[in-house]
Backbone as a chain_set.jsonl record, in Angstrom:
{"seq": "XXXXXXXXXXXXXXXXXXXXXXXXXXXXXXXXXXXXXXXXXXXXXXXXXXXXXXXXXXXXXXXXXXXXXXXXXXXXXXXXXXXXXXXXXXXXXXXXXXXXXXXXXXXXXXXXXXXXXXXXXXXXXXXXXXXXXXXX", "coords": {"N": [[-24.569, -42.227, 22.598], [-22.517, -39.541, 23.84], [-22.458, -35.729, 24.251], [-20.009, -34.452, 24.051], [-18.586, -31.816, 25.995], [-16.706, -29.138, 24.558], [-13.648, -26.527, 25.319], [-13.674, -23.422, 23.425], [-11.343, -23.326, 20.859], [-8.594, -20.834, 21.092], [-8.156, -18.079, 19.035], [-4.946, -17.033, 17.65], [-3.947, -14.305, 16.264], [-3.205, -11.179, 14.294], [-1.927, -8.459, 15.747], [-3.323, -6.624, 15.27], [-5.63, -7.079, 15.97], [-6.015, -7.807, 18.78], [-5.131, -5.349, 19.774], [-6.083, -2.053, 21.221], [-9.254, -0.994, 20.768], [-9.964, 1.284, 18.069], [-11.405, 3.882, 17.187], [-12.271, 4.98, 13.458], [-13.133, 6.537, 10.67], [-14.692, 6.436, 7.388], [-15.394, 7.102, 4.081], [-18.211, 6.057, 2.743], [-20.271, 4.798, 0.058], [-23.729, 5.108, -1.365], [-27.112, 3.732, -1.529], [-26.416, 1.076, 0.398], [-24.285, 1.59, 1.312], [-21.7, 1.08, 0.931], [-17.686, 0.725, 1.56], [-16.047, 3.509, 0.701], [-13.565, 2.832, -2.004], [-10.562, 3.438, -3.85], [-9.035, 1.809, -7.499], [-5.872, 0.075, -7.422], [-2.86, -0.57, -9.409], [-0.223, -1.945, -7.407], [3.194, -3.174, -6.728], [2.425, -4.747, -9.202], [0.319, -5.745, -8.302], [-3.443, -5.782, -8.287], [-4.866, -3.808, -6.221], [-6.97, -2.255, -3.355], [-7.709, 1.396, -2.467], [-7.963, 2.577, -0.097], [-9.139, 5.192, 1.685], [-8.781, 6.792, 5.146], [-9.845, 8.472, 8.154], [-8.466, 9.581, 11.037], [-9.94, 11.393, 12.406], [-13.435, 12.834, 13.418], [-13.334, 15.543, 11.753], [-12.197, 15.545, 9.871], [-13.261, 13.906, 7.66], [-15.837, 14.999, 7.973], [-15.535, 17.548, 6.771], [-14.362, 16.368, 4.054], [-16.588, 15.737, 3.195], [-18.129, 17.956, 2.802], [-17.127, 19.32, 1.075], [-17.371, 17.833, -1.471], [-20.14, 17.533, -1.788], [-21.922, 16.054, -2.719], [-24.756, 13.774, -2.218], [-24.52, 11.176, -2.375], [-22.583, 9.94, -1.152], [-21.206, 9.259, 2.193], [-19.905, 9.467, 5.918], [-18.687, 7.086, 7.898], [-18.648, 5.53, 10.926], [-16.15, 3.35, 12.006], [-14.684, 0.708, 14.409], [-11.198, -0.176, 14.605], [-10.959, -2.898, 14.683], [-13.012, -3.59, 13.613], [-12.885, -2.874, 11.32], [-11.093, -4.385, 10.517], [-12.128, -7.019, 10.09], [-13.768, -6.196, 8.057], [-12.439, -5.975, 5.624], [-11.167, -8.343, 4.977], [-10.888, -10.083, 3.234], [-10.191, -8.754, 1.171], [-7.833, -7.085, -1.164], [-6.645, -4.9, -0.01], [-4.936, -1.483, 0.757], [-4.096, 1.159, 3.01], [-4.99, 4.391, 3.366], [-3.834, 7.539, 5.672], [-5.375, 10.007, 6.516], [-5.424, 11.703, 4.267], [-3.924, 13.576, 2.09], [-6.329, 15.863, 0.796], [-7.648, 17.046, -2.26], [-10.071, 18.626, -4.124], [-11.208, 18.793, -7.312], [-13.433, 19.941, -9.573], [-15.577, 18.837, -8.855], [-14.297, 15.951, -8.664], [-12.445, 14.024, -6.446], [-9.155, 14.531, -5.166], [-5.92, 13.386, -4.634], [-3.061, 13.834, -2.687], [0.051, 12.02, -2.653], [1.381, 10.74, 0.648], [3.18, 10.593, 3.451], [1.6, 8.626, 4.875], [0.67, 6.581, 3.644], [-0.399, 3.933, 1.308], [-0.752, 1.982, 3.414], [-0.678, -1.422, 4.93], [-2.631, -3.361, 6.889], [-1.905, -3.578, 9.279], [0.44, -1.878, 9.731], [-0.963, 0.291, 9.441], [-2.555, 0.029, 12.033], [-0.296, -0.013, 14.237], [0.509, 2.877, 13.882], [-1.618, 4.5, 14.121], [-1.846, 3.47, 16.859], [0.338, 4.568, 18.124], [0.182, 7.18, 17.784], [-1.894, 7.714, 19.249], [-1.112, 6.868, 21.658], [0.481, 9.074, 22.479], [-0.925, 10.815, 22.375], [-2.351, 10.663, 24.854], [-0.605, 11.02, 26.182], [0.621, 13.439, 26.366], [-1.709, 14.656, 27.522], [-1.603, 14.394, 30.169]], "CA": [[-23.408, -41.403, 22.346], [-22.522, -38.771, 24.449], [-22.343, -35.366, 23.658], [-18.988, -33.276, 24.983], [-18.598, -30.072, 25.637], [-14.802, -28.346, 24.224], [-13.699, -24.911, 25.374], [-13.361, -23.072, 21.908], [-10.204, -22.873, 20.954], [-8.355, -19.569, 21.136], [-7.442, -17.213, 18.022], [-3.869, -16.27, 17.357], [-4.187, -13.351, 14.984], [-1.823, -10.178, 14.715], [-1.494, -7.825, 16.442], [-4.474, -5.625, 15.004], [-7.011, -7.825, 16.453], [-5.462, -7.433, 19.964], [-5.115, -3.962, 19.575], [-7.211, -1.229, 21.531], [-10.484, -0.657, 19.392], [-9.441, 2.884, 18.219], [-12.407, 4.944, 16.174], [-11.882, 5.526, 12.671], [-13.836, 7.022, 9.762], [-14.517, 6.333, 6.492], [-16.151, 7.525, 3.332], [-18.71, 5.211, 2.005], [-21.787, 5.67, -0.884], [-24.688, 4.185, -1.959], [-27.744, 2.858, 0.062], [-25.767, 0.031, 0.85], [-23.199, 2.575, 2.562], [-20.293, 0.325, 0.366], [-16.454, 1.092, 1.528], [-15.6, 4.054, -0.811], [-12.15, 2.729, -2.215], [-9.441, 3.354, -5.888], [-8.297, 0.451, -7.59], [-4.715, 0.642, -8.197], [-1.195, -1.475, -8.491], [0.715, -2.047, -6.36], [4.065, -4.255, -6.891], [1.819, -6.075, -10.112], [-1.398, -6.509, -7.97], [-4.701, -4.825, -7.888], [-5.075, -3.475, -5.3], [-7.977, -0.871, -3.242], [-6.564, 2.577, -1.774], [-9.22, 3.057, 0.934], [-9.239, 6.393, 2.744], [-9.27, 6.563, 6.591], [-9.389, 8.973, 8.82], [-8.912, 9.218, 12.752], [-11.098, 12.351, 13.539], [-14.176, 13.349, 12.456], [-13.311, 17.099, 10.942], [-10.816, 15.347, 8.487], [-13.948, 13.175, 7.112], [-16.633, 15.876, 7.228], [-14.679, 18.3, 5.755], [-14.105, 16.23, 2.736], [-17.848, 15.497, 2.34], [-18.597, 18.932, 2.588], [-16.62, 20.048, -0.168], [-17.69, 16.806, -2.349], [-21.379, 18.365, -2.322], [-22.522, 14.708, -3.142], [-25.484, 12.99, -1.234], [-24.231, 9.561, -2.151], [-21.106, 10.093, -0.253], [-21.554, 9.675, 3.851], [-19.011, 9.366, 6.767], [-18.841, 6.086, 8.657], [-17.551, 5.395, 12.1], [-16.433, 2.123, 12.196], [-13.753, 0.643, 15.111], [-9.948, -0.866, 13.895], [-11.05, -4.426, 14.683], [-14.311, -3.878, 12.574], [-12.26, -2.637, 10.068], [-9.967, -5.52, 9.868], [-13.412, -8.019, 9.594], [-14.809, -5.867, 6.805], [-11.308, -6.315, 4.375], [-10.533, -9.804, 5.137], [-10.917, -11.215, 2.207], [-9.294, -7.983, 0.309], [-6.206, -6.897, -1.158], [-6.299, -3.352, 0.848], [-3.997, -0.479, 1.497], [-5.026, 2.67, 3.62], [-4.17, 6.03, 3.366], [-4.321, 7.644, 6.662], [-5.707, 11.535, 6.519], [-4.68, 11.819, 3.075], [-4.318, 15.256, 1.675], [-7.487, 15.739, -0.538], [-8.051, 18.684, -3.395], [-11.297, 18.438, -4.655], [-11.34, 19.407, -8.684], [-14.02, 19.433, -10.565], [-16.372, 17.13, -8.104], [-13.303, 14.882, -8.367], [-11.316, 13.723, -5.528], [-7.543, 13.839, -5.803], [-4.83, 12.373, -3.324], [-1.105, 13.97, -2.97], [1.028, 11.168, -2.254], [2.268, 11.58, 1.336], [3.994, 9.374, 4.481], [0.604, 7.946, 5.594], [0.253, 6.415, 1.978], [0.011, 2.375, 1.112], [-0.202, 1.231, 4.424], [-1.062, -2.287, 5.05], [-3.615, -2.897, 8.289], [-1.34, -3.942, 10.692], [0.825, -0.776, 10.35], [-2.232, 1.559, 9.868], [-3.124, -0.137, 13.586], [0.693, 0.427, 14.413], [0.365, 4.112, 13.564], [-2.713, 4.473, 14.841], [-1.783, 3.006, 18.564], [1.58, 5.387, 18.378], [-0.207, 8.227, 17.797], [-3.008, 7.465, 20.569], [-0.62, 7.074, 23.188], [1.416, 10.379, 22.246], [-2.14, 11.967, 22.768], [-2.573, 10.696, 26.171], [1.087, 11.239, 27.264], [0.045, 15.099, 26.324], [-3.095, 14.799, 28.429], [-1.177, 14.097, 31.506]], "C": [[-23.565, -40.082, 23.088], [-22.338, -37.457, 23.97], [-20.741, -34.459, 24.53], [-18.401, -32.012, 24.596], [-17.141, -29.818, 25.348], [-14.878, -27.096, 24.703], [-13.175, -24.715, 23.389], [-12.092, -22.955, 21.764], [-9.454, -21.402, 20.495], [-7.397, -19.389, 19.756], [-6.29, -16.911, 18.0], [-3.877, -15.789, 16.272], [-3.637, -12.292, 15.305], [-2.554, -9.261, 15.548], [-2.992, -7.007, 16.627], [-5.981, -5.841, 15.945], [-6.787, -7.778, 18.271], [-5.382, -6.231, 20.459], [-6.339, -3.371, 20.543], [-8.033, -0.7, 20.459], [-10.134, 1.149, 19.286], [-10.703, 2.922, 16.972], [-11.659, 5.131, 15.188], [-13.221, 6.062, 11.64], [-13.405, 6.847, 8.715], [-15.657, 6.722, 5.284], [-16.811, 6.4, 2.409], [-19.644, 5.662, 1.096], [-22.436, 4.423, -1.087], [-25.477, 4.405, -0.734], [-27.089, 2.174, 0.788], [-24.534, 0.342, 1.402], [-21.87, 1.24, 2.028], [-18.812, 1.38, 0.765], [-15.78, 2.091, 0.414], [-13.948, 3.593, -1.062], [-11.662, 3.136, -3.859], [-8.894, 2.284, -5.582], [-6.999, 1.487, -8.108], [-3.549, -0.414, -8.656], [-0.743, -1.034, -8.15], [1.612, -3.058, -6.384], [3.339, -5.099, -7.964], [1.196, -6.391, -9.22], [-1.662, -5.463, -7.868], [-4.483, -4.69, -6.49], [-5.997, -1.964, -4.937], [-7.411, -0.612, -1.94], [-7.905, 2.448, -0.762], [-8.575, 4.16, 1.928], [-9.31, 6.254, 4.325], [-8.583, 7.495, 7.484], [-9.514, 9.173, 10.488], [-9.426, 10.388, 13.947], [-11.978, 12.71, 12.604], [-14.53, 14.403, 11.355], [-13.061, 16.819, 9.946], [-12.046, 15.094, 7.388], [-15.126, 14.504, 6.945], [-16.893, 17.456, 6.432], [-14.755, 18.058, 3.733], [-15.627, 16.264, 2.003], [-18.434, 17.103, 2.318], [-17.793, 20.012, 1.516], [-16.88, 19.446, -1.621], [-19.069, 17.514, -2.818], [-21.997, 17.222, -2.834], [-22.939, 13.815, -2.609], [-25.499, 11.332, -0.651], [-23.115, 9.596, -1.088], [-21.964, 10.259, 1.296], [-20.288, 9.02, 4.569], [-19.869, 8.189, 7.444], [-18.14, 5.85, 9.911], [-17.377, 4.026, 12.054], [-14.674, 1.778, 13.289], [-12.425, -0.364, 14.373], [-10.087, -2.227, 13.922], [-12.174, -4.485, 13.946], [-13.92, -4.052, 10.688], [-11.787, -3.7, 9.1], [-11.041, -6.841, 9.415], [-13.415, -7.525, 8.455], [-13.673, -5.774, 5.465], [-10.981, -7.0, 4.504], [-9.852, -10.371, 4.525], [-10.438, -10.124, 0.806], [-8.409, -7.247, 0.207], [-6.576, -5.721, -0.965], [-5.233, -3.016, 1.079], [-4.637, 0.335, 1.753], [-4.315, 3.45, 3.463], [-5.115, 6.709, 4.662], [-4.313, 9.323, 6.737], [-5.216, 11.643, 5.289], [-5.262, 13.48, 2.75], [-5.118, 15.388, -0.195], [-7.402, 17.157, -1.078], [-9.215, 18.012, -4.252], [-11.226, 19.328, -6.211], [-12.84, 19.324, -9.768], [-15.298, 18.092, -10.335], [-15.522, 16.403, -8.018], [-12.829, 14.661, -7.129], [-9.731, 13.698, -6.111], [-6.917, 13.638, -4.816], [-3.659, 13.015, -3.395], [-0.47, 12.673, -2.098], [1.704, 11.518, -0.422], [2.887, 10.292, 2.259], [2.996, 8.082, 5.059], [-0.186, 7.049, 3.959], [0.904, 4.603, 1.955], [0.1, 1.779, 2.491], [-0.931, 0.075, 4.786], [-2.143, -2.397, 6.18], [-2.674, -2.777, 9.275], [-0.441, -2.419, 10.588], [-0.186, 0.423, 10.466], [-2.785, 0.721, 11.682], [-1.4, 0.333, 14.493], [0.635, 2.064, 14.835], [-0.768, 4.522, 14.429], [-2.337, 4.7, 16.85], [-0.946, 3.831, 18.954], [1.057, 6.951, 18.735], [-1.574, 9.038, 19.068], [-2.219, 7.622, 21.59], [0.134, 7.946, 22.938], [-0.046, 11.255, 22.575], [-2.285, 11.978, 24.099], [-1.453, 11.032, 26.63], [0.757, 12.485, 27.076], [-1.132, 15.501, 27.229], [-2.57, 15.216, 29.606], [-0.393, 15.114, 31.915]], "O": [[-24.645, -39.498, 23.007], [-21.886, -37.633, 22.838], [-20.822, -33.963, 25.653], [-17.977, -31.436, 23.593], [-16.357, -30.435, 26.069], [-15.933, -26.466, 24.625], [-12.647, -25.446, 22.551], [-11.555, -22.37, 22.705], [-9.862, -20.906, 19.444], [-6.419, -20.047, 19.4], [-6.353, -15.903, 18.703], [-3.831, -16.481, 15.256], [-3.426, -12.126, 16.507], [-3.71, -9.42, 15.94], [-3.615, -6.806, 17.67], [-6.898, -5.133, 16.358], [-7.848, -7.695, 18.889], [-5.58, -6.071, 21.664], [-7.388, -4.0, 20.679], [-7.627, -0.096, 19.466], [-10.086, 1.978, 20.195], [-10.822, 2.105, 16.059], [-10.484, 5.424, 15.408], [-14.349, 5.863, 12.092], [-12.196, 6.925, 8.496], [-16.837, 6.621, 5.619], [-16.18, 5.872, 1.493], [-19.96, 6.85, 1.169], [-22.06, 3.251, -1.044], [-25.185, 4.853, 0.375], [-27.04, 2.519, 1.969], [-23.791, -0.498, 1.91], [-21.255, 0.61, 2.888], [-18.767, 2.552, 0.392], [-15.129, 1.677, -0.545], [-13.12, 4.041, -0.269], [-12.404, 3.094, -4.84], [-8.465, 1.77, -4.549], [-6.879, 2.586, -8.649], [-3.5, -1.303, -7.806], [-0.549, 0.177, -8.256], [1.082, -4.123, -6.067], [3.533, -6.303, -7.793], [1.328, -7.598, -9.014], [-1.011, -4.458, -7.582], [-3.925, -5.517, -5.769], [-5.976, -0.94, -5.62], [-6.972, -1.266, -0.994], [-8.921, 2.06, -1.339], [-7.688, 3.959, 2.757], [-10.103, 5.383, 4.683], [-7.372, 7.553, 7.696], [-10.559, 8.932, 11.093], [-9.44, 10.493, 15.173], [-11.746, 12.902, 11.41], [-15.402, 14.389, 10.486], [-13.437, 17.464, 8.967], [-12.063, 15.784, 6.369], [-15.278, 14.975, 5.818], [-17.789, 18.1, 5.887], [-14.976, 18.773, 2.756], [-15.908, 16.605, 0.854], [-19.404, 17.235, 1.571], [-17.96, 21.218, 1.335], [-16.739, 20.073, -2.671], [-19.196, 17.99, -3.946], [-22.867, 17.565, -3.634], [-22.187, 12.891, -2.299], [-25.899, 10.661, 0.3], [-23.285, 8.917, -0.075], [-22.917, 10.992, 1.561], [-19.653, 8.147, 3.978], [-21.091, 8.132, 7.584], [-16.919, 6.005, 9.883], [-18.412, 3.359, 12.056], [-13.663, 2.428, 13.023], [-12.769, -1.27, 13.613], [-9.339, -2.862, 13.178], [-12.408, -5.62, 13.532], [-14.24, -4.658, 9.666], [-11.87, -3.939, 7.895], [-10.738, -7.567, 8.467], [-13.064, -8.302, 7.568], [-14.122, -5.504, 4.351], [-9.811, -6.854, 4.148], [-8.788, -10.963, 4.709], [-10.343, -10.554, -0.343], [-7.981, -6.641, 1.189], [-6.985, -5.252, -2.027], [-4.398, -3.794, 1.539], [-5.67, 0.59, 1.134], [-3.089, 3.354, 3.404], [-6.332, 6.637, 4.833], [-3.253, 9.884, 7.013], [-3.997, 11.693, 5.454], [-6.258, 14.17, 2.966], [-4.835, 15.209, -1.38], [-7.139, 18.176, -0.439], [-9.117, 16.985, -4.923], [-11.194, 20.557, -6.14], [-12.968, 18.484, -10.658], [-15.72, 17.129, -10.975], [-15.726, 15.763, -6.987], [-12.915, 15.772, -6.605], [-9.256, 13.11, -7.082], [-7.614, 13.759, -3.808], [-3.051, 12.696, -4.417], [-0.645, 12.56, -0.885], [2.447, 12.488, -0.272], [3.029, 9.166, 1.782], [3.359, 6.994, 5.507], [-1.33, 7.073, 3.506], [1.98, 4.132, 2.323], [1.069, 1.053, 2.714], [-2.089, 0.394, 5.054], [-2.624, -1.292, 6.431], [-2.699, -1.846, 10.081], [-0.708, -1.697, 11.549], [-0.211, 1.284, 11.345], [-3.595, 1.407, 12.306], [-1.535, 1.093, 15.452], [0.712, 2.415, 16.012], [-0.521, 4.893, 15.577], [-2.505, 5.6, 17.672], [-1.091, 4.151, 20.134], [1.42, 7.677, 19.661], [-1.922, 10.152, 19.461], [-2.503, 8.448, 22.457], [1.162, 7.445, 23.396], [0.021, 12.391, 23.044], [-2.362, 13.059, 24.683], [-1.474, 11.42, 27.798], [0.421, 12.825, 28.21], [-1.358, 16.664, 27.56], [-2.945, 16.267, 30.127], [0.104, 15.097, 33.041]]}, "num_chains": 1, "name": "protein.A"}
């Protein structure tokens, strides 16, 4: 029996995964540097808020007002991203406006709020090429 070789067959997956790898940041804790996220609902499902922001000031800003060693900034790229929530019900909040109370974190509600991946990569890509069209 012979053995034969296949080309692999090719992925169709949205958009995100196609996407230019754009840098983001995120606030994780523990040793095990775990995804810091809030559970919440959303439409009658759980669902986790995960933070994310797309420069580093935004992120070490927040940890430097947190004052809490578990807490660390992660760089991780928009297609890493989309691996590492696969398999969960995620929304992002993108720069979210933080007030620190009490060691707490708190969140004001704003436009960059609940956003699924594919438009946080949407958003993302819009806002990238409005940077370079300013470059030029």
């Amino acid at each position: 029996m012979a053995l034969v070789h296949r080309e692999p067959r090719k992925k169709y997956n949205s958009n995100v995964e196609s996407a230019p790898d754009i840098a983001l940041y995120l606030v994780t804790t523990g040793p095990a540097k775990n995804i810091w996220a809030m559970s919440t609902m959303s439409k009658r499902e759980l669902v986790e808020l995960v933070p994310v922001f797309d420069t580093e000031a935004y992120v070490v800003d927040l940890l430097e007002n947190l004052k809490d060693k578990s807490y660390q900034a992660a760089l991780v790229s928009l297609t890493k991203l989309s691996s590492l929530v696969k398999e969960r019900n995620v929304l992002f909040i993108l720069n979210p406006n933080i007030k620190i109370q009490d060691g707490q974190i708190c969140f004001k509600e704003g436009p960059n709020w609940n956003l699924p991946l594919d438009r946080l990569s949407i958003l993302l890509s819009v806002d990238r090429d409005r940077c370079e069209k300013n470059k030029v």
